[in-house]
N, C-alpha and C positions, 0 to 999 in steps of 0.2 A: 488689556484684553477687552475687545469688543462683546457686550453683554445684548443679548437676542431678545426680543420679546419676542414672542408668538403669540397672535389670538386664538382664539379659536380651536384654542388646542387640540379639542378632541373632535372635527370636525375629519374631513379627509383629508386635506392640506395640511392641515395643524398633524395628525397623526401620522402622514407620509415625512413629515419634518424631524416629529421627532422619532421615527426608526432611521433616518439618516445620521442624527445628530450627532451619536458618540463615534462617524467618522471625520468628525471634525472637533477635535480639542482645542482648537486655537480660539473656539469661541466658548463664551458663557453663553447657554443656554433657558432661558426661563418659559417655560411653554403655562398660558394662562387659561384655563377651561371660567365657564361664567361666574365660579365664585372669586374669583383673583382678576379680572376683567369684567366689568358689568357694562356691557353694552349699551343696555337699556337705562341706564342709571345716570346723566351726561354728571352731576354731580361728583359723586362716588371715582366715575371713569378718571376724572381730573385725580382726585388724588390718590389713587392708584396709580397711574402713571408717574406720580411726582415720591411716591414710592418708593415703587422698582426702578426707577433712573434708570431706562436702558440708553441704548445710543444705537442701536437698531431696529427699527420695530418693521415686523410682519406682520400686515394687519390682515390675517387669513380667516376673524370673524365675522359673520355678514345673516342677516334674517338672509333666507331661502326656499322658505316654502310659498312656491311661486304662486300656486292657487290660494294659497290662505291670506296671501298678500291681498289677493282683492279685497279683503274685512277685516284685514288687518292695518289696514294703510299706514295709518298714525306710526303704529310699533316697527312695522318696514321701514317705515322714514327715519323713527329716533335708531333703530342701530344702522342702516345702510347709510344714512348720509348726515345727520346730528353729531352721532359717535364717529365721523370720521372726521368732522369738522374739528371735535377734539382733538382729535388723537392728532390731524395734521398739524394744529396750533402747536400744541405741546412740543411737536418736532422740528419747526419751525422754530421758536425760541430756544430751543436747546439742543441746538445742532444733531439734531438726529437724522439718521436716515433711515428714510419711510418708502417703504415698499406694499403697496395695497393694492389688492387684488378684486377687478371687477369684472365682467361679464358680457356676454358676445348678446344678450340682452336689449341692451342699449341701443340697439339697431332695430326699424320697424320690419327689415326682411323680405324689403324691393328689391336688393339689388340682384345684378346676376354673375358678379364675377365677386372674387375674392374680397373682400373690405380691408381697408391699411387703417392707419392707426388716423388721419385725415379724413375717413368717410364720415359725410353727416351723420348725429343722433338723433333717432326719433321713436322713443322706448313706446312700446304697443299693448304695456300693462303694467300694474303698482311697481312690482319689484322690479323691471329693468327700469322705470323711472325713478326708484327711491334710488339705485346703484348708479345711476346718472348723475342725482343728485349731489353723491356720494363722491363722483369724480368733480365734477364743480369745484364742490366745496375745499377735496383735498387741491388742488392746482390753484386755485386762489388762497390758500392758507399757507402754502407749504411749496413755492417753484421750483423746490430741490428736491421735489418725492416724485416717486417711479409708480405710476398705474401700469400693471398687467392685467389683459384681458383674455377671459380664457371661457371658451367653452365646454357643456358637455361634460363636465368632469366626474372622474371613476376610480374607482381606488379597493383596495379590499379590506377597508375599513371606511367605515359608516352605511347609508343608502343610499343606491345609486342603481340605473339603467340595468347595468351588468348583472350585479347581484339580484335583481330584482329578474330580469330573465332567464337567469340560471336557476331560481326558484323555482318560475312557472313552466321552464319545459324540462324541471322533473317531476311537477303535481300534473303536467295539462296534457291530452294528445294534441291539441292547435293554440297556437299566441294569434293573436291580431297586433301589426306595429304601424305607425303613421309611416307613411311612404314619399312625403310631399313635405316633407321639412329636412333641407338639405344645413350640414356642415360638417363639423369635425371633433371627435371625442380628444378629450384630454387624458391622459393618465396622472395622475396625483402625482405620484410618483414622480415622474417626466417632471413637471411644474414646478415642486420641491428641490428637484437638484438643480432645473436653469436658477430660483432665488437663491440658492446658495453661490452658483456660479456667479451672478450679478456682482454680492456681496463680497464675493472672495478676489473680486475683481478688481485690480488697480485704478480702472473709471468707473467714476458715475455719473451716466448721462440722465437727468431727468426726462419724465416727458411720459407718454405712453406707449406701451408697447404692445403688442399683440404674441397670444400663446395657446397655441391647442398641439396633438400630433398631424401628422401630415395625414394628407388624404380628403376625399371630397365624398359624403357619404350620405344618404338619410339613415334615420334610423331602425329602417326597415331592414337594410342594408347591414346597419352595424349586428341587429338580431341574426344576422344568417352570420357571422361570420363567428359569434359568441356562441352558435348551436356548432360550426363545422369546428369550432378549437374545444366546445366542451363537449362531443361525441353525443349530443342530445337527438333520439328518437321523436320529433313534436315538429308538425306542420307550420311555420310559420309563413303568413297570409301579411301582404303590403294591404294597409286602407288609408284614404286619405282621410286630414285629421277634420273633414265635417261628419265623418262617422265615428270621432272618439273625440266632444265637445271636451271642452274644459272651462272651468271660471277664468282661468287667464288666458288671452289668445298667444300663441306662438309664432315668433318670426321666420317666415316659411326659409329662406334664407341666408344664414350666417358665416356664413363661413370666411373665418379670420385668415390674412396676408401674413405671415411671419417675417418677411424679407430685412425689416428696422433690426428687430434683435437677434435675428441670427447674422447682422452681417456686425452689429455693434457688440454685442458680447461673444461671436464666435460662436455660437452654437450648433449643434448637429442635434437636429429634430427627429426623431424614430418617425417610421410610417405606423398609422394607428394600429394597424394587425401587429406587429411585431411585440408593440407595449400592451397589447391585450393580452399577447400571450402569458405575461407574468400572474397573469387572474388565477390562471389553470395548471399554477407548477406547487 
């Protein structure tokens, strides 16, 4: 029986994994929140891993707070691409297979049509540059590990977009939402079942892949669609994002090509409204 690591356990991927998990018995499961996985630790992370001796690992932990990444740089780099350095070694010498998960990021957010898993990178702030690093490192350590890249992502565990606008248009009568930063939200959820799909899969194609829901949207966009499924009374107003600054700049846009893994794993991608709508049931 194939034994799962998960990172990140308690994260929205990690928590969308394991509410899937017990429909899948033919695996061990070991879901590792940061005291059982130290990220931050590249020491510690080594024998921890040599530990729990998985022979799957989901490496669904990653630093994320995009703006704190600006002053955080150092701490971005050691868990986004230090800690992957290990983790890919480790699965590399002991036949594991590694699935790790990075970010629509990576991209500075010129371009104007879809991005494939080929488009140049050229990250436009700390953490899509540590999560760059992060793929680097795994593909030269490990050419039998699977990077997926995913945008956007939302879940009904942890923080995220959704939750965070379902808050304020039940305290606010108007939101303001950036109007001029185009791509595609992901649902946890959705992203969880393709990795088990990968996994449950008689191939494995390394390499990278690309993963969000279908749809082409800013996030202005995605705000009106989360007000018309959650029946919310609140104005919301498109601004472009030179009127909502941030310490990180964001890539205007990203929006990820699916076409690699839905034609190599099969998969059928929801359109992003449809998988929203599981926020609201």
């Amino acid at each position: 029986m194939d034994k799962i690591l998960v990172t990140g356990a308690n994260g929205q991927l990690g928590s969308e994994l394991l509410a899937l998990s017990s429909n899948y018995p033919q695996f061990e499961w070991f879901f590792a929140d940061r005291t059982k996985i130290t990220l931050d630790n590249l020491d510690l992370l080594k024998t921890q891993l040599n530990d729990i001796k998985p022979t799957i690992i989901l490496n669904c932990g990653a630093y994320t707070a995009v703006d704190k990444a600006e002053t955080e740089k150092d701490l971005a780099n050691r868990i986004n691409d230090l800690a992957v350095e290990v983790i890919a070694k480790y699965s590399a010498k002991n036949k594991v297979k590694l699935i790790h998960v990075s970010t629509d990021y990576v991209f500075d957010g010129t371009s104007s049509s879809a991005l494939n898993e080929e488009a140049p990178t050229k990250p436009i702030n700390v953490y899509g540059a540590s999560k760059r690093a992060g793929e680097i490192a795994c593909l030269k350590e490990n050419l039998n590990s699977i990077i997926l890249r995913t945008s956007w992502v939302y879940s009904k565990f942890g923080n995220n977009f959704v939750k965070t606008m379902q808050r304020l248009m039940q305290e606010r009568d108007a939101v303001n939402v950036v109007n001029d930063q185009i791509g595609s939200p992901t649902y946890a959820a959705d992203l969880a079942q393709a990795m088990i799909k990968i996994i449950s899969s008689e191939k494995w194609i390394p390499g990278i892949y690309n993963y969000s829901n279908e749809g082409e949207i800013s996030w202005y966009e995605f705000a009106l669609a989360i007000k018309e499924l959650g029946g919310y009374n609140c104005d919301v107003t498109g601004i472009p994002s030179a009127s909502y600054p941030t310490p990180a700049k964001r890539p205007e846009f990203s929006l990820l090509d699916k076409k690699k893994i839905k034609d190599t794993y099969n998969l059928d991608i929801p359109y992003y409204k449809e998988s929203l709508k599981n926020i609201f049931t």
